[in-house]
N, C-alpha and C positions, 0 to 999 in steps of 0.2 A: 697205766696211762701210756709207757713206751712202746710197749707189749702193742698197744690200738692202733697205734699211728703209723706203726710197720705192717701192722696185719693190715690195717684202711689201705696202705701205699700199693700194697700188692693186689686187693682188691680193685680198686683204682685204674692201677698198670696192666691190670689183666682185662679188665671191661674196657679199655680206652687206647690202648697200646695196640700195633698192629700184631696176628696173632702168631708170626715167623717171628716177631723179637724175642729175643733169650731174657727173661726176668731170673736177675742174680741176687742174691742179697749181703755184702761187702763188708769184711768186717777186718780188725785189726788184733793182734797178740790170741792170734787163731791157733796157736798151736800149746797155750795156755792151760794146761789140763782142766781147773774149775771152769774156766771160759769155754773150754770147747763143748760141755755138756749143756755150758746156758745155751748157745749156739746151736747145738742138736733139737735143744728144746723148741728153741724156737721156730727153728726150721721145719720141724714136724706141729706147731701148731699155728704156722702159715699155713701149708697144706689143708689143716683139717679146717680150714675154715671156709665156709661156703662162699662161690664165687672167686677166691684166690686162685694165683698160679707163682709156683717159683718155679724156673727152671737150672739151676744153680749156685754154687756159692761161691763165692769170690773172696780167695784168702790174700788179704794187701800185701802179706812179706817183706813187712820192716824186720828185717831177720839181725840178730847180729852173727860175726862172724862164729861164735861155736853155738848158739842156740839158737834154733831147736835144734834136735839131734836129726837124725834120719827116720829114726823111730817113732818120733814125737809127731814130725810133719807126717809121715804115714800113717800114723794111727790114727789123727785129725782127720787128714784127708779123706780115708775110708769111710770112717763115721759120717762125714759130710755127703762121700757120695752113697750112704746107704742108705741116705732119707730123700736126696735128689736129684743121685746119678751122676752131676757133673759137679766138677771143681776147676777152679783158673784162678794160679797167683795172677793179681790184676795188678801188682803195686811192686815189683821183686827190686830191694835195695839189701843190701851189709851194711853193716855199721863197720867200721875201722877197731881195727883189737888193740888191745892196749899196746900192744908192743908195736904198733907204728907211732912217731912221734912226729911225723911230717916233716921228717927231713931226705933229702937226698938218697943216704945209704938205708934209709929201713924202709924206702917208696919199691922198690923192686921185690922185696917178700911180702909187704904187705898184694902189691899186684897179683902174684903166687897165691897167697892164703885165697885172695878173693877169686880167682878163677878156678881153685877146687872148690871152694862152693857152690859158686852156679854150677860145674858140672856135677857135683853132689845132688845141687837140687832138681836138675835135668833129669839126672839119671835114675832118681827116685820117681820123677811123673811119669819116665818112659815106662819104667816097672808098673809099677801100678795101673796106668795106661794098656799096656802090653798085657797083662795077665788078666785083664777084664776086671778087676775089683773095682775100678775110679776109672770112669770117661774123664779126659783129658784135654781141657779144651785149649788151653798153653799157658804160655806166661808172656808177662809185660814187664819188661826193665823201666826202672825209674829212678830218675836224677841220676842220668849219666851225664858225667862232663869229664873235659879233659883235663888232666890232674895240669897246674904250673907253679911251681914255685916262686913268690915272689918275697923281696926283699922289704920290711918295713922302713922305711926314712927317717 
């Protein structure tokens, strides 16, 4: 029945949609090994259905600070673009590691941990990007704000 309503959505999007829009199909704990093969699965039997179009996938990247690895997110990625060419983190957050406690002195590493991440994850799209495996269409930051400390009363 889920399986219907994404293949209908695409079919849908694809006969009604203008035909330069990019149709993605957006999912979350994409770098899930069991998930990422439903997610292959699926993506290739969007395609094989008549009148459908994807034209990539859209990985959210709720990521936490050490998972997925580099590998993990690579391996997905590839997979993803080797059913439809293109990938875009659409959703790119860290979660906070445990060793921030939200206080003053551990706000400045925890800033550290999180900006070699993004550039971890950067540097992995450029790669991938760059060597031709995975079209690379970017990424999107989400729920940024700016950190303040307040006091409760």
């Amino acid at each position: 029945m889920f399986y219907a309503i994404i293949i209908n959505a695409f079919k849908f999007a694809n006969k009604y949609a203008p035909a330069d829009l990019e149709l993605y199909y957006n999912d979350y704990n994409d770098c899930t090994a069991g998930k990422v093969d439903g997610i292959v699965a699926l993506l290739k039997d969007v395609l094989a259905e008549e009148g459908t179009r994807i034209d990539a996938m859209g990985m959210q990247g709720h990521y936490d600070i050490d998972y997925p690895t580099w590998e993990q997110f690579e391996s997905a990625a590839k997979k993803y673009g080797e059913v439809v060419g293109k990938i875009m983190v659409t959703e790119l957050d860290f979660k906070a590691s445990t060793g921030y406690d939200g206080t003053e002195s551990t706000l400045q590493g925890e800033y550290t941990r999180q900006a070699y991440r993004y550039k971890g994850l950067y540097d992995t799209m450029k790669k991938l990007n760059d060597e031709g495996s995975v079209k690379v269409g970017g990424f999107i930051v989400w729920g940024v704000i700016t950190h303040t400390i307040r006091k409760l009363r």
